[in-house]
C-alpha positions as CSV (number, residue, x, y, z in Angstrom):
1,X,-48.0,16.8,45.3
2,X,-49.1,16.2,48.7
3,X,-47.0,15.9,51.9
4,X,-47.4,12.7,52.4
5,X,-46.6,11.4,49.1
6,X,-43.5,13.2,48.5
7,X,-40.8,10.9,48.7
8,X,-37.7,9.0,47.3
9,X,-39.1,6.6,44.7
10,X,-37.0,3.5,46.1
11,X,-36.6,4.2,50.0
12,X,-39.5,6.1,50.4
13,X,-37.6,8.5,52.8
14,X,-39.6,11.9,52.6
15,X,-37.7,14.3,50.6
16,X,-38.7,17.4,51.7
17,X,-36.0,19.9,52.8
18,X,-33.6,17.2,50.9
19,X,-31.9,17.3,48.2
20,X,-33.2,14.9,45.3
21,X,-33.0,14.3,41.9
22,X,-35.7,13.3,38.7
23,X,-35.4,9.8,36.6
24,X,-37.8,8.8,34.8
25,X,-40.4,11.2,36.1
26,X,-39.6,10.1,39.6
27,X,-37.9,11.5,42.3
28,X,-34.7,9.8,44.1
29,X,-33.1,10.9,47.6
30,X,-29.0,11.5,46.7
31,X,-28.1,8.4,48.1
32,X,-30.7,6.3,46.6
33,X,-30.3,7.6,42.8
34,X,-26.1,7.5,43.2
35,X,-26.4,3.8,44.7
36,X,-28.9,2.5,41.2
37,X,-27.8,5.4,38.7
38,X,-24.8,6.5,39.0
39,X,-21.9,5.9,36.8
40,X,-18.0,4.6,37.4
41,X,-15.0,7.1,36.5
42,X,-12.8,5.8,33.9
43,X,-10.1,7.8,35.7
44,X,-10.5,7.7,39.2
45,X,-13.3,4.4,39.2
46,X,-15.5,6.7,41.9
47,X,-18.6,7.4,41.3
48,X,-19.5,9.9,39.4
49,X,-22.6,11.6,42.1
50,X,-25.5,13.3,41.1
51,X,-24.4,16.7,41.8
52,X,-21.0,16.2,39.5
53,X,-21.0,16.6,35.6
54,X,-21.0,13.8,34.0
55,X,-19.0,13.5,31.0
56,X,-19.5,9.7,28.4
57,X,-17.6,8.6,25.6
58,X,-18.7,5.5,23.9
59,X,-20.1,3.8,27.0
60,X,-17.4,5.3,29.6
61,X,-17.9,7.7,32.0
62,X,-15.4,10.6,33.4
63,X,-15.4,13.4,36.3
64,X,-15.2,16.5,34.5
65,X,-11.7,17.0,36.7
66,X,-10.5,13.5,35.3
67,X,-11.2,13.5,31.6
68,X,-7.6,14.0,30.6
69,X,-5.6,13.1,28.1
70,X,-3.7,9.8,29.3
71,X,0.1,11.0,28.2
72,X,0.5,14.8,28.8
73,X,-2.7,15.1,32.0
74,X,-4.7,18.2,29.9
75,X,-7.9,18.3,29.9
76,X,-9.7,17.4,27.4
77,X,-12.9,19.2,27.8
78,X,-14.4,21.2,25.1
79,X,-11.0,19.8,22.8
80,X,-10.4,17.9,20.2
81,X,-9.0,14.3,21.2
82,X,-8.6,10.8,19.4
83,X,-9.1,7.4,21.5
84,X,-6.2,4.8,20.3
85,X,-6.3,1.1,22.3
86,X,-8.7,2.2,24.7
87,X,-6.5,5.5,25.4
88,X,-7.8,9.1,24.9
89,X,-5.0,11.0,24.0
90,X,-5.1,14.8,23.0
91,X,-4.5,15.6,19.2
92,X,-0.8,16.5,20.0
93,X,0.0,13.4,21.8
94,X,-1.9,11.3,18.9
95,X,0.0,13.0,16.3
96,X,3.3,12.7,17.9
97,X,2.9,9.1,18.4
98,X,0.7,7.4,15.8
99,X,-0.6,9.7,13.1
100,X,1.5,9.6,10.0
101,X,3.3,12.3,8.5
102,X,2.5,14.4,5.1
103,X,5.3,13.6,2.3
104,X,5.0,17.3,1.1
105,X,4.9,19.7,4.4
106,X,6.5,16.3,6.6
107,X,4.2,17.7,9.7
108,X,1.2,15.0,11.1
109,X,-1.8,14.4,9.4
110,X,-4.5,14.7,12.0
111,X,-7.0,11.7,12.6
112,X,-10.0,13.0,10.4
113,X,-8.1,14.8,8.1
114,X,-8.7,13.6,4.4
115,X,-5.5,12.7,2.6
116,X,-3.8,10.8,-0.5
117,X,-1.6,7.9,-0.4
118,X,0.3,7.6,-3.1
119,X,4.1,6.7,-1.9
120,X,3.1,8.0,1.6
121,X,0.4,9.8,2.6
122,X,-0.6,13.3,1.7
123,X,-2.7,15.8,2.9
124,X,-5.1,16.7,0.2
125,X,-3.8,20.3,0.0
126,X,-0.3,18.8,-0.1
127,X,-0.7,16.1,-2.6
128,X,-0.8,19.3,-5.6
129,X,1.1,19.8,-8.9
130,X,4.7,21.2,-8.9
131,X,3.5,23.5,-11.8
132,X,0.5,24.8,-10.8
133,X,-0.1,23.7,-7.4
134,X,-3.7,22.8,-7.3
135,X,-4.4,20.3,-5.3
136,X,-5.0,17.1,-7.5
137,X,-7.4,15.0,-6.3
138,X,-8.6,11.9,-7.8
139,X,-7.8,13.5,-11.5
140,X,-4.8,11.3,-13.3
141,X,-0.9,12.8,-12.8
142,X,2.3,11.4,-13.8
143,X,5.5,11.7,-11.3
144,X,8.7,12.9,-12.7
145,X,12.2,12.8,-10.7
146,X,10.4,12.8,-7.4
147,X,7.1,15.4,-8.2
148,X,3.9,15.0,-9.3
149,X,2.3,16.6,-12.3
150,X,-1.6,16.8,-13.8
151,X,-1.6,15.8,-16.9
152,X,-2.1,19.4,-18.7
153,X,1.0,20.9,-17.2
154,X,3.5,17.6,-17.6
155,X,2.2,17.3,-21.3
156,X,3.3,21.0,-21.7
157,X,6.7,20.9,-20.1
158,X,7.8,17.3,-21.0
159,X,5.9,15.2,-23.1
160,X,6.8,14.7,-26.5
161,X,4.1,15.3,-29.4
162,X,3.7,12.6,-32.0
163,X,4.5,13.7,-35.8
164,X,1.3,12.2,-36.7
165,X,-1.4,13.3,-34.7
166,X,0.9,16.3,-33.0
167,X,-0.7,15.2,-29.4
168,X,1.3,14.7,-26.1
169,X,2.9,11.0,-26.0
170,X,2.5,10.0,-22.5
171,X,3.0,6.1,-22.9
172,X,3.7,3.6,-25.6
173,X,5.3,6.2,-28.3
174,X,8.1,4.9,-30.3
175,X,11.4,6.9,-32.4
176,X,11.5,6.6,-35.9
177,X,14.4,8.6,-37.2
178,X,14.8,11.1,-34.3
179,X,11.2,11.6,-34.9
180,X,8.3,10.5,-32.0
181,X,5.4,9.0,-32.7
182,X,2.5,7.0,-30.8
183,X,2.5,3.3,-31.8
184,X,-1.0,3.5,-33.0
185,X,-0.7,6.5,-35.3
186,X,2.7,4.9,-37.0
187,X,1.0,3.8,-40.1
188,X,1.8,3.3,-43.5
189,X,0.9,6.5,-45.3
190,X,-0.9,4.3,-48.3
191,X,-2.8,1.6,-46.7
192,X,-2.4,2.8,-43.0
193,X,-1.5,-0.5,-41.9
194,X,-0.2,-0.6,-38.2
195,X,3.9,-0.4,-39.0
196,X,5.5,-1.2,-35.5
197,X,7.2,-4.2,-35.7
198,X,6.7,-4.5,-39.0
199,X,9.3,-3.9,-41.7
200,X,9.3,-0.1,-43.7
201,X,10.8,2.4,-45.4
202,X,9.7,5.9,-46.4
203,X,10.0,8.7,-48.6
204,X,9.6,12.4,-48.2
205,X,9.5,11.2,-44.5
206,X,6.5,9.3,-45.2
207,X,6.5,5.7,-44.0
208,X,5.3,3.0,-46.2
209,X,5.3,-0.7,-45.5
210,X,7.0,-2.7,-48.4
211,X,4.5,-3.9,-50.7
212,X,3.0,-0.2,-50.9
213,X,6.2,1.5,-51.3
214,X,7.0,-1.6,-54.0
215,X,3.4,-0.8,-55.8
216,X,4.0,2.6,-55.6
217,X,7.6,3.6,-56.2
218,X,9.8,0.2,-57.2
219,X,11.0,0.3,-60.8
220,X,9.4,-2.8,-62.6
221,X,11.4,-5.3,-64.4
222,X,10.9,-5.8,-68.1
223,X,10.3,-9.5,-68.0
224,X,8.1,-10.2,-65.0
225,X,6.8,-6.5,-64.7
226,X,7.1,-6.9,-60.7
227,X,8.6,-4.7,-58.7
228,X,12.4,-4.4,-58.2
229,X,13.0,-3.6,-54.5
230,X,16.7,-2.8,-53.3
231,X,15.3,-3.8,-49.7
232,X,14.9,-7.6,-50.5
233,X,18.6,-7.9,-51.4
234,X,17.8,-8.7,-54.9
235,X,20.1,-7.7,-57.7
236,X,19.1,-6.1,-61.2
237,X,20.6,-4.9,-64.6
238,X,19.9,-1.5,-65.3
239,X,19.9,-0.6,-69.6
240,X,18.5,2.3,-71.6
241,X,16.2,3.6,-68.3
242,X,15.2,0.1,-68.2
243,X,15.6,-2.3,-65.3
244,X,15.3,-6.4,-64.9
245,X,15.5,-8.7,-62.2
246,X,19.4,-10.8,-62.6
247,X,17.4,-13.9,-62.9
248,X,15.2,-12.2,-65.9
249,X,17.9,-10.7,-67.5
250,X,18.4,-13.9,-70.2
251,X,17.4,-14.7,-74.0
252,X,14.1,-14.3,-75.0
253,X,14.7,-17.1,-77.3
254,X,16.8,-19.6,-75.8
255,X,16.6,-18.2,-72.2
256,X,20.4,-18.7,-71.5
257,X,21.3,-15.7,-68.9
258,X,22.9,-12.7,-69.9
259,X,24.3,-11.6,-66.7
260,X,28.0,-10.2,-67.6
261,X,27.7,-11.5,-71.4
262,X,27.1,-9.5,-74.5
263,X,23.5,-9.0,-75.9
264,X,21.7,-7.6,-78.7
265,X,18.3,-5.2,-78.5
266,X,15.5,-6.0,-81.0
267,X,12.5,-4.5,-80.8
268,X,13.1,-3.6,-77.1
269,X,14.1,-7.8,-76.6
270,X,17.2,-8.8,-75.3
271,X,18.9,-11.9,-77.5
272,X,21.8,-13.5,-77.0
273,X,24.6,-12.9,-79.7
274,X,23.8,-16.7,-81.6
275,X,20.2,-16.3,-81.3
276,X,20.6,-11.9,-83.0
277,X,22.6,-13.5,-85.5
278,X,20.2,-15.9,-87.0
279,X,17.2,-13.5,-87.2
């Protein structure tokens, strides 16, 4: 570059023997580049001259002597710090102030940090199972008197297994007879119609619902040949291994009841002692 053109881009004072500095591919005296260039301090609203480092944080601008945090004075250069309402605090200040604290170890959870929220917040290697400790993540858990548990190791230690299917009951099981069961698998053992709710009875710790255990085990009355179920509150004469509804127990002839009267057999019929006689 030749003598004569060697000078500041925007006063055109020769810079020779001068200290100057490059924008843009062009050369400014000191004066000239601080005067269009430089850059307010946040801290001490100087400017910040050519000759200083320069140090930005979303659009701001610090001396490196006055980017500190703005509660405890440290420096923050080359640290870790967190901006809160146009602050820049140092991690310790944050944390003492604003970051939230882990329900497991109860010490801050840094801004950054990933953690859990479930009653609280968590860090992620806090939020863990009180059997096995790992870390749970996104994977279901169930909480018991204050801990958490994954699934495997609360199905071990608490859950109850169903008679049916012999799996963990975690919700919706019911007790039949001191004995657990899921909803869904509490069936009747014929027809394996859904039972909760519903009216039962069982035998050889079987449930059944009442019209198979009626089908299948009731004692049929003579007359009607339906079933004679104790359950339905129904009464029945019982003669000879035989059984009958009250209301079936009358004359085969004349019909008149024979409920506490005497009868006669013939021919496996039940007659009343006028109607016997005249045969």
């Amino acid at each position: 570059m030749e003598k004569d053109l060697f000078h500041c881009f925007y006063c055109k004072e020769p810079l020779y023997g001068k200290k100057y500095t490059m924008k843009e591919e062009s050369p400014y005296c000191v004066k000239c580049f601080d005067s269009l260039f430089a850059n307010i301090c946040e801290g001490c609203k100087k400017i910040i001259q050519c000759d200083s480092k320069d140090l930005a944080y979303k659009d701001s601008h610090w001396h490196e002597t006055c980017f500190r945090c703005d509660r405890c004075s440290h420096s923050l250069v080359e640290k870790p710090f967190a901006a809160k309402d146009e602050l820049l605090l140092c991690i310790e200040c944050y944390s003492n102030e604003y970051s939230s604290k882990c329900v497991g170890c109860k010490s801050s959870i840094m801004p950054g940090s990933r953690k859990m929220e479930y009653k609280g917040n968590w860090h992620e290697t806090c939020f863990a199972c009180q059997s096995c400790l790992k870390p749970i993540g996104n994977k279901p858990f169930i909480s018991k008197e204050f801990s958490i548990y994954c699934m495997p190791c609360y199905e071990k230690q608490y859950a109850s297994q169903c008679k049916s299917c012999r799996k963990a009951i975690i919700t919706g099981g019911i007790s039949v007879e001191e004995q657990p069961w899921h909803s869904e698998c509490f069936v009747c053992t014929s027809c394996k119609k859904k039972l909760a709710g519903e009216k039962f009875t069982s035998r050889d710790e079987c449930p059944y619902c009442m019209d198979c255990f009626a089908s299948l085990y009731a004692k049929k009355c003579v007359t009607c040949t339906k079933p004679i179920t104790a359950q339905s509150g129904a009464k029945f004469i019982s003669f000879d291994d035989r059984q009958w509804h009250s209301d079936c127990f009358t004359c085969v002839k004349c019909t008149k009841s024979l409920v506490g009267q005497k009868f006669l057999m013939q021919h496996n019929d039940i007659l009343c002692p006028i109607c016997g006689s005249g045969v």
